[in-house]
N, C-alpha and C positions, 0 to 999 in steps of 0.2 A: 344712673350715677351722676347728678348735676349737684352744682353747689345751692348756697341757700338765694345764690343772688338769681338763678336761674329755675326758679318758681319748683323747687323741690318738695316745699313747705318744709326746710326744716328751720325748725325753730331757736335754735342755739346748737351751743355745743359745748358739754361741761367738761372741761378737763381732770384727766385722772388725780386723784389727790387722797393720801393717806391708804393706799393699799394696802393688805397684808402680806407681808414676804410668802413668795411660792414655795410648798415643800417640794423640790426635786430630787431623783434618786441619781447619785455621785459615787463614783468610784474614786479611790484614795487619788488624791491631793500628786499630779506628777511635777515634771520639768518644766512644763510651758507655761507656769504664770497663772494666776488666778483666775480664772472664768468667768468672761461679762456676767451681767446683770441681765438676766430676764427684760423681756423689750416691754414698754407700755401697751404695746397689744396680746404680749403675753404675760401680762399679768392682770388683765380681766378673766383670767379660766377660774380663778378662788371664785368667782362672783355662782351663785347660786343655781342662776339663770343657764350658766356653761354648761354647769358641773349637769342638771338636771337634763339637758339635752342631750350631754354625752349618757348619762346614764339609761334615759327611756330609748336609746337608739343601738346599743348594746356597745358604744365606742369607749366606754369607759375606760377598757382595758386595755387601747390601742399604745397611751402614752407608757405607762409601766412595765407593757411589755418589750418595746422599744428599747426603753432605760437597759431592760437586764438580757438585751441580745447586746448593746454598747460595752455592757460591764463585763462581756467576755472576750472583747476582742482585746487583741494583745497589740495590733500596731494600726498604723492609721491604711495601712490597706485595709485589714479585716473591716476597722472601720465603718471603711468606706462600701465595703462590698454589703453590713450591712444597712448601709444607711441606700443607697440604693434598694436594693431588696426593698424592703419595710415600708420606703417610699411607695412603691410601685406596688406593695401590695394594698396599702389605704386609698389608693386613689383606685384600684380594679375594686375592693370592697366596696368602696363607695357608688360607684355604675352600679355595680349587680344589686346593691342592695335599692337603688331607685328604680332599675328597669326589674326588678323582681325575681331576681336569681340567689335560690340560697335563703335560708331563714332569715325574717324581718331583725331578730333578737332585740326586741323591744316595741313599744306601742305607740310610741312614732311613725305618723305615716311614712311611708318609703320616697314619699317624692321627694323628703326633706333635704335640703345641701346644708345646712349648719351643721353637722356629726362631720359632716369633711372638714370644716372649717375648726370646728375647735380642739377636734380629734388632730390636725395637722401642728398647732400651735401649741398642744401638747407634746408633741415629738420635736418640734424645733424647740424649747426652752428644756427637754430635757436634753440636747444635743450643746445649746448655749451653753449649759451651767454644767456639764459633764466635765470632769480634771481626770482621766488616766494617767494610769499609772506610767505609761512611755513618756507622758508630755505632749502635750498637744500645742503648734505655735498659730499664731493669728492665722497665717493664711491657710494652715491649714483647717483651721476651725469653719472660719468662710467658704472653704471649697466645697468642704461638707454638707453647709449649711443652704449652699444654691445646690446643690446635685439634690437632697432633700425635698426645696421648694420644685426644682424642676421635674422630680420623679412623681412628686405625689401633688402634683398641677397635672398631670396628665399631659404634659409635655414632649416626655422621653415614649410616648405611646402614641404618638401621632401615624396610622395604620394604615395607609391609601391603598388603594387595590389599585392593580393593575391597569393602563393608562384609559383612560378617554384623553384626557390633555396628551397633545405629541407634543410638547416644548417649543415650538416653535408658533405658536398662534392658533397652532390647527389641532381636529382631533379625531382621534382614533375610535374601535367600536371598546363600547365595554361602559361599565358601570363610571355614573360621572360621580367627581369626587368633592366635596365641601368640608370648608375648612368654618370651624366656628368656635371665638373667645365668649367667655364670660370671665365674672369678676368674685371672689368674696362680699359678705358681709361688710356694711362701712356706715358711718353714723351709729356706734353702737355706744358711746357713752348716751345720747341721747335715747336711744329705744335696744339694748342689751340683747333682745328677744329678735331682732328683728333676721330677715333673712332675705336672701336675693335671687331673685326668680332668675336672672341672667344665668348666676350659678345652677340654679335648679336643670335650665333647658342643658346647660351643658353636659351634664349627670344625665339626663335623660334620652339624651340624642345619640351619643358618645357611640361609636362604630354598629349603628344604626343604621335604616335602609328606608330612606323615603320612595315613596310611589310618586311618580311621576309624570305629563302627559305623555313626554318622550323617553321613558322608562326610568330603571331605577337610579338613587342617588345616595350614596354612600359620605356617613356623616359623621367627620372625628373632630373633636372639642380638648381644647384645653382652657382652666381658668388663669386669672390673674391675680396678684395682691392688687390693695387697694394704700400702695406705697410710691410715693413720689419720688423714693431711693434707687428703688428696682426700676424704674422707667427709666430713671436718668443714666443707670450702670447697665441700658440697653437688653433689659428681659425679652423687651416683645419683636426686636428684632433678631435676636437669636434664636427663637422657639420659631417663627413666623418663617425667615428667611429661606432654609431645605425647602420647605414646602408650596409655597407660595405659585411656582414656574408648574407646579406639578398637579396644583387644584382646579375645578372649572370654576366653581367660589367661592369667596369667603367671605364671611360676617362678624365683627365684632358687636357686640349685644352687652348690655349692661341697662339700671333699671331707670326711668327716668322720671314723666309726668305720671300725674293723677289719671286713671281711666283710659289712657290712650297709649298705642304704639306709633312712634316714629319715625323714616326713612330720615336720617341726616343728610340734607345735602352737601351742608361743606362745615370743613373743620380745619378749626384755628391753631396759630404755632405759639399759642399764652397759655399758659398756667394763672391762676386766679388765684389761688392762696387759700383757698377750701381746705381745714385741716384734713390729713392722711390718718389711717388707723393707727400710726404710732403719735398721734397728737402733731405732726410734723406741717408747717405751710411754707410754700414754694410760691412767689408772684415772680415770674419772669417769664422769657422766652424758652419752648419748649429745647430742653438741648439735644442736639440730634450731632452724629456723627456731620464732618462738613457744609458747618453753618454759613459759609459764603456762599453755598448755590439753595440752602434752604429757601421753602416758597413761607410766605402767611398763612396761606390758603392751601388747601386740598379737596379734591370734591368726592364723591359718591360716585360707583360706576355699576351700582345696582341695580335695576331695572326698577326704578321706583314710582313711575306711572304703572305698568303690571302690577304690583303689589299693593299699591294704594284702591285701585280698582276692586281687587279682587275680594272675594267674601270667605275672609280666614278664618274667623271666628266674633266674637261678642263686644269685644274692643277696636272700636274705630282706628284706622292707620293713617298717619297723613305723612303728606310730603314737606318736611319742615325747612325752609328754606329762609330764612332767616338767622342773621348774624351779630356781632356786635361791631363795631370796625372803629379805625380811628381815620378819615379820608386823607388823602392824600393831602399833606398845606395846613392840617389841622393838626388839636393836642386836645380834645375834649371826644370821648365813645359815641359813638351813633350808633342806635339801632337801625339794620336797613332789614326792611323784612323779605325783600327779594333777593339776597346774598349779597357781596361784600364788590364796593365798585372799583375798578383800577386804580393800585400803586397803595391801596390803604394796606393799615397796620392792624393785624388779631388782636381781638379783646375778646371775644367767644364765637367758636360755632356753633352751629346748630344746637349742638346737644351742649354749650356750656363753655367752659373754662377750666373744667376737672379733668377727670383721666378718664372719665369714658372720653371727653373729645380727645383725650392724647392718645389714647391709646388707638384711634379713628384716623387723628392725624398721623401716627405711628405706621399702621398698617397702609395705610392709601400711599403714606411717602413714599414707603419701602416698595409697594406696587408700582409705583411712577421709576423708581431709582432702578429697578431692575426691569425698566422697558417695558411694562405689562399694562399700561394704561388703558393701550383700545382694545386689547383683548381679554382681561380678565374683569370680571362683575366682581365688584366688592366694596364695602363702605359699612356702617354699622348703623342698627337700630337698636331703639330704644324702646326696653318693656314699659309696662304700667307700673307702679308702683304696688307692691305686693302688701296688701290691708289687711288687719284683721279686723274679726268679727264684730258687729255692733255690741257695745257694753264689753267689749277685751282691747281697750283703747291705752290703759294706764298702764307704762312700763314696771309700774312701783307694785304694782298688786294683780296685773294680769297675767292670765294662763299664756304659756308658750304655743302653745296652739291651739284653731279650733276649727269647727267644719266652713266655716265659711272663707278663714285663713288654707285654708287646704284646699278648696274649690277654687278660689280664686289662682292659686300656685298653678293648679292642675289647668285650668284655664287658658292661661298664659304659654306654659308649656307646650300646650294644643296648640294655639296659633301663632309662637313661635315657629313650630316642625310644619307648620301651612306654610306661614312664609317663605319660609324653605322653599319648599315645594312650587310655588311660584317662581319663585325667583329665579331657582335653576333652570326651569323649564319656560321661563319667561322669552318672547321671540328676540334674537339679537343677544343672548347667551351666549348660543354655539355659534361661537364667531372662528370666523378661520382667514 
């Protein structure tokens, strides 16, 4: 997930224009005021390309049915109990249907994460544009609307067995625990089709059980939007934060260069201004909870010599150490390819100026801020860019998928759950 200045290759980005109004299913008209407007990322599901992937994946039916478990609740508990519910059941659908549990219901490969992705954005635009009959007021419409995003991120499921971490630096016997983000779909006015291997491993991995030299390692995942609103109204350190004291490590992951995975060394406190999926751009400093002790900088406390070393799979991994910075006395970006020298100011880390590096810088803050610097491994890599096949290049006329788009997924996914596995078991880990 880097922007275009940061060797992405993306090419533009065309802004939504002339959509067709969404049909949504509405119960009568209550007290609370007329019902926003469907977001600009939810009103790309009319496009062709959505509708098709929900349908060969069998998710067609997840938003409609949604709507009419909504249309029978009578107050905003019911609501609420089932907008939870519904949440939580699309994001367990979505695991089992990628780790292979339960009928495929359609001819999409199972490894796919886009049925999460637009299956979910059909349930929030029917949840937007919903008027019951009690009345529904702003905030409650918003409470909703993140209890939603958080059930069906796989947030409210985050599942650690029992300790290896003792909380205190040291650790106990038992299965060690890893914590791992991925992201949604992003760049979609430019490639509508496109899908994100970050998402995929997370699907894939999701209360999972790696082999490892020092035995097993247990692995739960949640994703992210790809919103600069939700970073700012503090997503990744509420979902992050329970957990964090209790993991041996964790990984943020999102999709980055051509052909290669990356260890990020260090990540910046700038936002770039790379539009968000609701068309949104943000250039500032990233905002975090108490900005007079925030750093520029954060760095990576992965073992990322072990994992650069090691032989994961097909895609080269490097240790990316390289920044953008402004030096200390200065007002013009320097690139420093060895990271960023004292007293300068963020322009990019390793992985950019987007929200994969916020969400890097996010999680590392929050690891520093709650003490956990020199004993917990954590920092985020960066997949390959997930391609499709030779000759299914053109967003305008190409198939949604094909075997060499799916191989390559599957790929990725592989030497993600490697990584893993080094990592945790990498020497200087089990720190105590």
């Amino acid at each position: 997930m880097r922007p275009i200045r940061v060797r992405i290759g993306v090419l533009g980005l065309a802004l939504v224009a002339g959509l067709a109004a969404p049909t949504t299913a509405t119960a009568a008209a209550g007290a609370g005021g007329a019902a926003p407007a469907p977001t600009v990322e939810e009103r790309r599901l009319d496009g062709e390309v959505p509708q098709e992937i929900l349908r060969r994946s069998g998710f067609a039916a997840v938003a409609p049915a949604f709507a009419r478990g909504l249309g029978r609740a009578d107050s905003y508990r019911e609501a609420r109990a089932v907008v939870a519910r519904e949440g939580a059941a699309l994001w367990r659908r979505a695991v089992d249907r990628v780790q292979g549990r339960g009928p495929a219901r359609g001819d999409l490969s199972r490894d796919d994460d886009r049925p999460l992705y637009w299956a979910r954005l059909g349930m929030t635009r029917e949840l937007r544009t919903w008027e019951p009959g009690f009345g529904l007021g702003e905030r409650q419409r918003a409470a909703l609307l993140t209890e939603l995003e958080r059930t069906s991120r796989g947030q409210a499921d985050l599942r650690l067995p029992r300790g290896h971490r003792d909380g205190h630096g040291g650790h106990g016997k038992g299965v060690k625990r890893v914590l791992l983000t991925g992201f949604d779909p992003f760049t979609l006015d430019r490639e509508v089709r496109i899908s994100n291997p970050s998402g995929a491993v997370a699907l894939a991995l999701d209360g999972t059980v790696v082999d490892t030299p020092d035995g097993p390692a247990r692995v739960e995942t949640a994703v992210f939007p790809v919103r600069w609103a939700d970073f700012a109204q503090g997503t990744v350190e509420r979902a992050l934060r329970p957990y964090l004291p209790r993991v041996d490590l964790f990984t943020t992951v999102s999709q980055g260069r051509v052909g290669r995975f990356d260890v990020e060394r260090t990540n910046g406190a700038w936002r770039g201004g790379f539009p968000d999926n609701d068309n949104v751009s943000r250039t500032e400093t990233v905002p975090v909870a108490d900005p007079a002790s925030q750093p520029q900088w954060t760095t990576t406390t992965l073992p990322y010599a072990a994992i650069t070393a090691a032989d994961t799979g097909r895609f080269p991994v490097y240790d990316n150490t390289a920044v953008t910075e402004i030096p200390a006395g200065g007002d013009e970006p320097v690139v420093r390819p060895d990271g960023p020298t004292p007293g300068s100011t963020a322009r990019e880390g390793g992985g950019g100026n987007y929200l994969s590096n916020e969400i890097a810088y996010r999680a590392t803050l929050l690891r520093d801020r709650l003490g956990l610097h020199g004993t917990l491994p954590g920092g985020h890599v960066h997949t390959p860019v997930l391609q499709f096949g030779t000759g299914n290049t053109d967003p305008a006329t190409g198939a949604v998928t094909d075997p060499e788009f799916v191989r390559n997924r599957l790929d990725i996914v592989a030497q993600a759950r490697a990584i893993v596995a080094v990592a945790v078991s990498a020497p200087g880990t089990d720190r105590g």
